[in-house]
C-alpha positions in Angstrom: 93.9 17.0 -32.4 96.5 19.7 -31.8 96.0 21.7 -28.2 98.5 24.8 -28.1 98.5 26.0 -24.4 99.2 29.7 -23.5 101.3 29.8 -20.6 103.9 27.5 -18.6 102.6 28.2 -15.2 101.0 25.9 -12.7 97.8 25.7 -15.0 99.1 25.4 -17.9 101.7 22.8 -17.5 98.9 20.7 -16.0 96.9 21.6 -19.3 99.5 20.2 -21.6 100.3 17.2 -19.0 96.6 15.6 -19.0 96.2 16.9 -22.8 98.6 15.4 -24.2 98.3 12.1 -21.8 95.0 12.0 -23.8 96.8 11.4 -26.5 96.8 15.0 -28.1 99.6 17.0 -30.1 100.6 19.5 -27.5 102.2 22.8 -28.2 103.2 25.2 -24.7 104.0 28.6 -25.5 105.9 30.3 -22.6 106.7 34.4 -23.0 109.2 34.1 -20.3 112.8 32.6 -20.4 111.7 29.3 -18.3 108.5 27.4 -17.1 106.4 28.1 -14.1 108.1 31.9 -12.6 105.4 32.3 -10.3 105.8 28.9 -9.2 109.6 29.8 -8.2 108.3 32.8 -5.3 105.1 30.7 -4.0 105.1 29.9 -0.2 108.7 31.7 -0.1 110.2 29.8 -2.3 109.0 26.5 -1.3 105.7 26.0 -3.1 102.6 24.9 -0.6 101.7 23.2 -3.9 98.0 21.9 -2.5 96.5 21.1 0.9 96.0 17.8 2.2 92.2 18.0 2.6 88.8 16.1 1.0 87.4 18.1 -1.6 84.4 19.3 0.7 86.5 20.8 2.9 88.5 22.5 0.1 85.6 24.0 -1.1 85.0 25.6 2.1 88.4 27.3 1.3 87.5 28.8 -1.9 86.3 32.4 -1.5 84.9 32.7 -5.4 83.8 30.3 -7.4 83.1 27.4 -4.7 80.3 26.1 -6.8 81.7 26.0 -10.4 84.9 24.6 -9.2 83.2 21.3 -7.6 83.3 19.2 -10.9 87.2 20.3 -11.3 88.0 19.5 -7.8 86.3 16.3 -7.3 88.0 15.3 -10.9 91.4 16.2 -9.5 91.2 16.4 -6.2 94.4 17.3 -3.5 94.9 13.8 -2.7 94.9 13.1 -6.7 97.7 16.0 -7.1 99.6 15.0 -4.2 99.8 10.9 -6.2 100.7 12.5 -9.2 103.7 14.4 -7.3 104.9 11.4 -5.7 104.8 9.3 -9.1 106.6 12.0 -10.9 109.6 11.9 -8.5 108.6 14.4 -6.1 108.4 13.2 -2.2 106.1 15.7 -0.3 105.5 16.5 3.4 102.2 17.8 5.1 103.1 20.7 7.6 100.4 22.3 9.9 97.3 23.2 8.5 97.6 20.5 6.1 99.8 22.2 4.0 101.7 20.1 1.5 105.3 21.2 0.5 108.0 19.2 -1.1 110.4 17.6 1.4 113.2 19.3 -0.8 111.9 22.6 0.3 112.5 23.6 -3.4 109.7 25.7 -5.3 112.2 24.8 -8.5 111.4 21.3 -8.1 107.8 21.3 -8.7 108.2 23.1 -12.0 110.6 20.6 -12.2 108.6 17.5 -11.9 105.6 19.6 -13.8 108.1 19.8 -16.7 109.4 16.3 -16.4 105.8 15.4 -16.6 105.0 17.4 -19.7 107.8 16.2 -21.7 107.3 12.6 -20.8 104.3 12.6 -22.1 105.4 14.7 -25.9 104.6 17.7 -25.2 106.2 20.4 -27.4 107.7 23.0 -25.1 108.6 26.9 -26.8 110.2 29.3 -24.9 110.5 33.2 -25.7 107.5 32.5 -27.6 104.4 35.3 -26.7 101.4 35.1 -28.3 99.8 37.9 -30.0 96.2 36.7 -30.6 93.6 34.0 -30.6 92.8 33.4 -34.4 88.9 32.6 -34.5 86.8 32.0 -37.5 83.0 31.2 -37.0 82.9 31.0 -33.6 85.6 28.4 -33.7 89.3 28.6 -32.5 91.9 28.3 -35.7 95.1 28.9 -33.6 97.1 31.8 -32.5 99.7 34.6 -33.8 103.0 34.9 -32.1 105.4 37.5 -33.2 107.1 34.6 -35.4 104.2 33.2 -36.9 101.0 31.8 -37.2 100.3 28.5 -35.7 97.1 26.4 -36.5 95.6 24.3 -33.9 92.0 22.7 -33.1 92.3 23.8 -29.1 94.0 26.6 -27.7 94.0 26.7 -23.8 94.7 30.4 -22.0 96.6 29.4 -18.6 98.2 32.6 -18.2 97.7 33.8 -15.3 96.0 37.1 -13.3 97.7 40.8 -12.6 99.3 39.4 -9.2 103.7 39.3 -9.2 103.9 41.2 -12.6 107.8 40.7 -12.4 106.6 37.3 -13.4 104.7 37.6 -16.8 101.4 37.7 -15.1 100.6 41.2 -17.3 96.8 40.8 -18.0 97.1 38.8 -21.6 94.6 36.5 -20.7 92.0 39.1 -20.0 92.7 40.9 -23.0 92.4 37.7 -25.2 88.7 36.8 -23.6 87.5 39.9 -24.1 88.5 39.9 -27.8 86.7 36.8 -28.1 83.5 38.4 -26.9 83.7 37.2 -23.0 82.7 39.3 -19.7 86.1 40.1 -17.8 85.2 40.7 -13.7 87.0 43.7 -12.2 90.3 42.5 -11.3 91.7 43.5 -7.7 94.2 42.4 -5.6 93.6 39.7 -2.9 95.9 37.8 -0.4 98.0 41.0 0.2 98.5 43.6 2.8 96.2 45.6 5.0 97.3 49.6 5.1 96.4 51.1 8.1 96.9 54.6 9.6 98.0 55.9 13.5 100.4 54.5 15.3 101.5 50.4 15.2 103.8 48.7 16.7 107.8 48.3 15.5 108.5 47.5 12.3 109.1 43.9 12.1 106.6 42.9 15.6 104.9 39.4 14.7 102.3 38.3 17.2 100.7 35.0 17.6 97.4 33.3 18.9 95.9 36.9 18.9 91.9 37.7 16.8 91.8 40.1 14.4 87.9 40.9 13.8 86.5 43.1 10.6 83.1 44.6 11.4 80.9 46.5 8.5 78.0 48.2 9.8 78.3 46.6 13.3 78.3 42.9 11.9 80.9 40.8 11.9 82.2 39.7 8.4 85.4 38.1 9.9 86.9 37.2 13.1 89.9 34.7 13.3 93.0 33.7 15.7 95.9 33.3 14.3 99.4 34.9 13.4 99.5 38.8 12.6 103.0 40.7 11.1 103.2 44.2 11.3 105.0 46.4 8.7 106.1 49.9 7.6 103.0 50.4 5.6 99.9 48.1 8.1 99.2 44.6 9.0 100.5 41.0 6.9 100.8 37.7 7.8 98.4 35.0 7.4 95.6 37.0 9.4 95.6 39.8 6.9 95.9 38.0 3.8 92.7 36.0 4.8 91.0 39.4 5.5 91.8 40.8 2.1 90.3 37.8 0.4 87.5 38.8 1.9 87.0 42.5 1.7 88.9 43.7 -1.4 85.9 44.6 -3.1 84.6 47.0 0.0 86.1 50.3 0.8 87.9 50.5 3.4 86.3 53.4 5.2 83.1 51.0 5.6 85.6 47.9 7.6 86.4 48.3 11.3 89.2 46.2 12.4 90.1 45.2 15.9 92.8 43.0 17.7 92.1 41.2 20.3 95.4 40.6 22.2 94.8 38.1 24.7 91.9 36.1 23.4 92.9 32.8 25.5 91.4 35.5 28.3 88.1 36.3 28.7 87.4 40.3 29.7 86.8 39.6 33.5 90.2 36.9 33.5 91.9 39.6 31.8 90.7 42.0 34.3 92.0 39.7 37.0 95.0 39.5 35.9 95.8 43.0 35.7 95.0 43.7 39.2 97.2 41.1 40.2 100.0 42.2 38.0 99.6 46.3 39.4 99.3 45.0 43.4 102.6 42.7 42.9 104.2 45.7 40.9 102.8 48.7 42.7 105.5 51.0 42.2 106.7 50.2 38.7 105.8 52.2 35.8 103.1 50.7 33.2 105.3 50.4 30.4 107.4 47.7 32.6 104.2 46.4 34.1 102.4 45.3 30.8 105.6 43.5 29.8 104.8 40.5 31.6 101.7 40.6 29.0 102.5 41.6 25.9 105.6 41.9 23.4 107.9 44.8 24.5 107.1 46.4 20.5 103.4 46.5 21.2 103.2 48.1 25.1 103.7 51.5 24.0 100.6 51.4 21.3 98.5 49.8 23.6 99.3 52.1 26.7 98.7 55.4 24.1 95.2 53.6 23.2 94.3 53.7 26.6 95.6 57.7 26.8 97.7 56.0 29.6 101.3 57.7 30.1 104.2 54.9 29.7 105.7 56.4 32.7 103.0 56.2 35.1 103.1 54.3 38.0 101.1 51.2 38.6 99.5 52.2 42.0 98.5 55.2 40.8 96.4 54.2 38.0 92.9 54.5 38.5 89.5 52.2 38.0 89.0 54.4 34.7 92.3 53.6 33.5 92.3 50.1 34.2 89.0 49.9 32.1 90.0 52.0 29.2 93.7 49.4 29.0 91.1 45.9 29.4 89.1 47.6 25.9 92.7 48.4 23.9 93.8 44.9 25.0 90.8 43.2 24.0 89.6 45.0 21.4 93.0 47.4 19.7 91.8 49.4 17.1 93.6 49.7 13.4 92.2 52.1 11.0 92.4 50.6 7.7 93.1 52.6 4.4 92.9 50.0 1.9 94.9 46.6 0.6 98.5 46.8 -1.0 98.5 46.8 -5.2 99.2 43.8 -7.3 103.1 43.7 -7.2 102.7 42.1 -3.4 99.6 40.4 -3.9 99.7 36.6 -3.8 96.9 36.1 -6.6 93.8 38.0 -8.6 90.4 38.1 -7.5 88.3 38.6 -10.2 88.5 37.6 -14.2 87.0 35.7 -16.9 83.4 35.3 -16.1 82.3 31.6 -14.4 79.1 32.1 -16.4 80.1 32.1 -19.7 82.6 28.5 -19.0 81.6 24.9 -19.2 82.3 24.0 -15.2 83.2 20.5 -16.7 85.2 21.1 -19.6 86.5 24.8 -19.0 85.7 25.5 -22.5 83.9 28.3 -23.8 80.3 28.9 -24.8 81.2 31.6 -26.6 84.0 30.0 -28.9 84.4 26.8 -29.6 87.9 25.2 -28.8 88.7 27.5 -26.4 89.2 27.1 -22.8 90.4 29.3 -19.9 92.2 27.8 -16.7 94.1 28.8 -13.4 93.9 32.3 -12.3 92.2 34.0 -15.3 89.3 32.8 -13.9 87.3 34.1 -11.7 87.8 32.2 -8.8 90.3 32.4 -5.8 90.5 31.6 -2.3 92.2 31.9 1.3 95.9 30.7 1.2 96.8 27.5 2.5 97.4 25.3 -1.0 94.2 26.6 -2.5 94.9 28.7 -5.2 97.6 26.5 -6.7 95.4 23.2 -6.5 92.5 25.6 -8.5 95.5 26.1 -11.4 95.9 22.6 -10.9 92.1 21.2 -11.3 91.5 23.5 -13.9 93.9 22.9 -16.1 93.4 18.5 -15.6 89.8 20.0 -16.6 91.2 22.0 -19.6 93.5 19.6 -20.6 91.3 16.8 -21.0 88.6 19.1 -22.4 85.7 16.2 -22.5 84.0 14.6 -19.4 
């Protein structure tokens, strides 16, 4: 049987790897100059290629599609992608939060080791070669046009990709080709990306750590979480944002109210304490020196104008109102959220081919037979940490094999 994959990312290398392992003619057809682009810019150009967790607790990860993607993971779990590394010549190293890189440090070397994989097995690699169209007849795949051609084939597996890192390839072609063949396409938006926020924020540049961000919608909490926050020229980033847009890309943003809490290792009365002592000890200092001993010198003046409390004021004049209004900006900072950065910065696509018209086992169509979608065309994705690249990866083992 003959299997042409469309696309020589993460997905669809691990399409033509486990298809052609099963002893099928493989064709990959990449549109770019080399294999696995997106691959290159993951995890800044190391490649957090999966996360070194049991598949329960991956699926715990996954913000949608948790229960169609439990077959795929269970079938080719972490610790089964992590083996497959190793065997294929690429030592790995767990980092916190179970994060798996390669020890090289190298995003190139995973495409690597996917493509030494590939061709080890026969697979027919094409470069420069886009595809144009899915050829059906009957309800049955035939093969696909490029601009050079036709070529027949009794499989043809879509791997390419969502709208996230354009610069990459990822342009939408997948989409386009499910929808021609008669399938339901989810809205598309951008998740694991930036927060935009309006008023005033710290410095440019200002990364603070072991603080809470908290998302409230209608007075209930939809998110709260310590961990590390970045801010920028245009809001918030860093791995507390990025989990927040997972999470709230399809809300608008005038309905989210986001808080920081600054000092969550203190509770409001500890916090309270502590200030007191801080303003008798430094009586006749002004608050922007004061608040230094607590927070980053980038964030005192924000957190000071919060409170409507003059940076210049002295610390033994400040009064029990005061006090009270600087305890609620440092607990509970407010950041008036606009709405999540585009595509170009986003990390991956929430949103695409609809789970409920795929085989969960197979990944095939039940609209056209021979057919299969993988990887980010789907609609799945979740929080960062591994996940999203061990989804391209169980999905396309799942593709690949295309029988259970």
């Amino acid at each position: 049987m003959r299997k042409i994959v469309i696309g020589g990312g993460a997905s669809g290398l691990m399409a033509s790897y486990a298809a052609a392992k099963s002893g099928h003619e493989v064709i990959l057809l990449e549109k770019n100059e080399k294999l696995g682009k997106k691959i290159y810019i993951t995890g800044k150009g190391r490649c957090n290629l999966t996360n070194d967790c049991a598949p329960d607790e991956f699926l715990q990860n996954v913000v949608r599609g948790g229960k169609f993607l439990t077959g795929a993971i269970y079938r080719f779990s972490p610790d089964d992608m992590m083996k497959f590394a190793e065997e294929n010549r690429l030592p790995l190293k767990v980092e916190r939060g179970a994060r798996v890189f390669p020890v090289s440090d190298r995003a190139s070397d995973v495409t690597k080791m996917l493509e030494r994989a590939c061709i080890g097995c026969g697979v027919e690699i094409r470069l420069h070669t886009e595809v144009l169209k899915i050829n059906m007849e009957e309800g049955t795949v035939r093969g696909v046009t490029t601009a050079d051609g036709e070529i027949s084939a009794d499989a043809v597996i879509v791997a390419t990709g969502g709208l996230s890192y354009p610069s990459t390839g990822s342009t939408g072609d997948g989409y386009r080709f499910a929808s021609e063949a008669g399938h339901t396409v989810i809205d598309r938006v951008p998740s694991l990306t930036g927060i935009e926020a309006d008023g005033t924020l710290p410095a440019v540049g200002v990364t603070l750590k072991n603080v809470v961000l908290t998302a409230k919608r209608g007075g209930k909490v939809i998110f709260s979480q310590m961990g590390e926050l970045l801010f920028t020229h245009y809001g918030i980033s860093g791995p507390l944002a990025l989990s927040l847009s997972a999470l709230v890309n399809r809300i608008p943003a005038r309905e989210i109210a986001l808080t920081l809490d600054l000092k969550p290792a203190l509770s409001e009365k500890m916090l309270d304490e502590r200030l007191v002592r801080d303003l008798a000890a430094r009586s006749k200092e002004q608050m922007k020196s004061v608040l230094r001993g607590l927070l980053p010198a980038g964030v005192v003046q924000i957190v000071l104008a919060a409170a409507n409390i003059p940076a210049g004021k002295v610390a033994n004049s400040l009064t029990r109102e005061e006090r009270k209004a600087l305890l609620g900006a440092l607990k509970s900072f407010p950041i008036a959220m606009r709405g999540l950065r585009g595509f170009n910065e986003a990390v991956v696509t929430s949103g695409g081919v609809s789970l409920a018209e795929i085989d969960p086992r197979t990944m095939q169509s039940k609209k056209v037979r021979g057919l299969y979608f993988c990887g980010e065309v789907l609609d799945v994705d979740a929080f960062t940490g591994g996940f999203n690249l061990q989804i391209a990866f169980s999905t396309g083992y799942a593709a690949g094999i295309g029988e259970y």
